[in-house]
N, C-alpha and C positions, 0 to 999 in steps of 0.2 A: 702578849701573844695574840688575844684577841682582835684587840686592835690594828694589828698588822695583817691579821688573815681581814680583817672587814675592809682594810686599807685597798687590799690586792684582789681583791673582787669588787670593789670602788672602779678600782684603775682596768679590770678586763672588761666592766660591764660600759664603760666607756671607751672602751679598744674596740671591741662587738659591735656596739652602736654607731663609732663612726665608720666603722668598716659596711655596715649595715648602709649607712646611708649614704659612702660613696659607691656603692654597688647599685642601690635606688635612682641616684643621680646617671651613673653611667648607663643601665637601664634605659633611664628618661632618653638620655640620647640618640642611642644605638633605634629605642622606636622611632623617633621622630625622625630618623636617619630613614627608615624603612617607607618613608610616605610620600609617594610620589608626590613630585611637584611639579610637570609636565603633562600634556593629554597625551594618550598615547592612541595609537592608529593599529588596530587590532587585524592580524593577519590570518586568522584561521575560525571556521563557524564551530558552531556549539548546539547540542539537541534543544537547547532552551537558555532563556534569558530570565534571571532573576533582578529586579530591583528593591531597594530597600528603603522605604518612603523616609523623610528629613526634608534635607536641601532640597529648593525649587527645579534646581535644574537636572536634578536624577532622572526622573521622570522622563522630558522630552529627551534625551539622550540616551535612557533603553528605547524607548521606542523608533528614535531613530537607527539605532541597533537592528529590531527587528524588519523595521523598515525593507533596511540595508541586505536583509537575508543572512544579520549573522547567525540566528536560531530559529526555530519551528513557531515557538511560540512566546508570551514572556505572562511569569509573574508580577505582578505589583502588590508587593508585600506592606503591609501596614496600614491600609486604608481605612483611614477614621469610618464608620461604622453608618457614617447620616451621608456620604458622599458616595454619588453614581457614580456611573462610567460616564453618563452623558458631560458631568463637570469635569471630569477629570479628561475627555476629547479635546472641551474645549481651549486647553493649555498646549496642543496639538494638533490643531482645525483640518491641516494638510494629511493626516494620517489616522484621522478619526474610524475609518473604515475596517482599520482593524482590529477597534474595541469590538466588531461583528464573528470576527472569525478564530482571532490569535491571542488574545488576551486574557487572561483572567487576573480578578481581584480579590488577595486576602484581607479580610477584613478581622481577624481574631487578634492576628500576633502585637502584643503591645511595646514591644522591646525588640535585640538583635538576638536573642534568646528564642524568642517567637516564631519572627522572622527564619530563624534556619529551621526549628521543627517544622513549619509550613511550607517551607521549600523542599525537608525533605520529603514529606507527602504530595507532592504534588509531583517532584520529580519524578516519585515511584511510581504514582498513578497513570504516569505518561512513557514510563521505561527510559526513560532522560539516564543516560550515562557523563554527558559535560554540562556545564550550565557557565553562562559569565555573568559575574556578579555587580551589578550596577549599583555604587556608593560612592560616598564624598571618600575622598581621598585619606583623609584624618580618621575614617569610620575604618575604611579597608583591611586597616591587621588584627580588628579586635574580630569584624565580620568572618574573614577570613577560618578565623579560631573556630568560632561558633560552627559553621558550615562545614568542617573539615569532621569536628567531630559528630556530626548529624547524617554527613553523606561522605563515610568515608571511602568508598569503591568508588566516586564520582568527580571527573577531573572538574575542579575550578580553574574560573579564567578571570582575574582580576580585572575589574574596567572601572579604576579611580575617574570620580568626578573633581575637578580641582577646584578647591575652594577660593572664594576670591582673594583674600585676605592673604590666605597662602600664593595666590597665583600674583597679586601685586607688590607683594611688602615682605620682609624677613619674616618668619614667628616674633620673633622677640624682641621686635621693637613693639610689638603689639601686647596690652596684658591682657585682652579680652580672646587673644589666640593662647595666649603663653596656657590661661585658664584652661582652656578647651582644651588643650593638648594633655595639659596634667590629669584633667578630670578623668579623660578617656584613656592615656594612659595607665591609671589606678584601675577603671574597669577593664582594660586587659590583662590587667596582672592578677584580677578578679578572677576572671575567665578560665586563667591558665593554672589558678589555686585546685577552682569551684570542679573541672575536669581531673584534675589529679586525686582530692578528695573523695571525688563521684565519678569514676571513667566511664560508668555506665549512665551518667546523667542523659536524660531523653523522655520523650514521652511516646 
């Protein structure tokens, strides 16, 4: 009898598991479904422009953002702690004029964790009700998470950066994207734990 009751909990805790893991698999998809693969050409302004430091070309594409007049002013979130504004103009020669005026630099936040408590203070500081969110395309639905529960009376306006890898070539002919996808997949499923857990998570 025992043996049969051990048999039949054998056989559900591997019913469980692979159900478990094809829910994980289809997960994986439906994100990687969700990430743009396209630039997209943004139709409407925003009190404020946030960027989230990583990939090279985040950067000059908020700024050309604000350039553009899509927002008041912008963040640049994540700024290694030894670099000026003066270096970071010069990735932007044509629009350096408004590290004078419109710009400011976080320098604290060390993760996309960071990054949104420092956006939400900065938005408050400024009465910012929308902001568009400058990231690499792959980063976009974990950022997304993060910022939503930081600033949630506050319309976000996604502005994926597309990654080159993704902008040339399938995912998955790639293992050094397949990687990236999975890894940053697991921290949004992090994300979405760590807020359920802690709804009041904040600082």
């Amino acid at each position: 009898m025992f043996a049969a009751i051990a048999r039949w909990i054998g056989i559900a805790a591997m019913f469980a598991g692979a159900v478990a893991l094809v829910l994980l698999l289809g997960g994986f998809f439906w994100f990687v479904g969700q990430i743009a693969t396209e630039e997209i050409q943004l139709d409407r302004k925003a009190d404020g422009i946030v960027v989230l430091t990583g990939a090279a070309a985040r950067i000059p594409d908020a700024i050309e953002l604000l350039a553009a007049e899509r927002g008041k002013r912008l963040l640049i979130s994540g700024v290694h702690p030894g670099t000026s504004s003066r270096e970071i103009a010069r990735v932007t020669p044509l629009y350096a004029k408004y590290f004078k005026c419109c710009i400011d630099l976080d320098r604290s936040a060390l993760n996309t964790f960071g990054n949104a408590v420092e956006a939400r203070r900065w938005a408050h500081a400024h009465n910012f009700n929308s902001l568009i969110v400058v990231t690499s395309n792959w980063h976009m639905p974990r950022a997304m998470v993060e910022l939503r529960h930081q600033l949630p009376d506050v319309t976000l306006i996604p502005y994926p950066v597309i990654s080159e890898h993704m902008k040339n070539e399938s995912w998955w002919t790639n293992a050094d994207t397949v990687r990236l996808l999975t890894a940053e997949y697991l921290k949004y499923l992090f994300a979405l734990m760590r807020f359920r857990l802690d709804p009041d998570t904040a600082v």
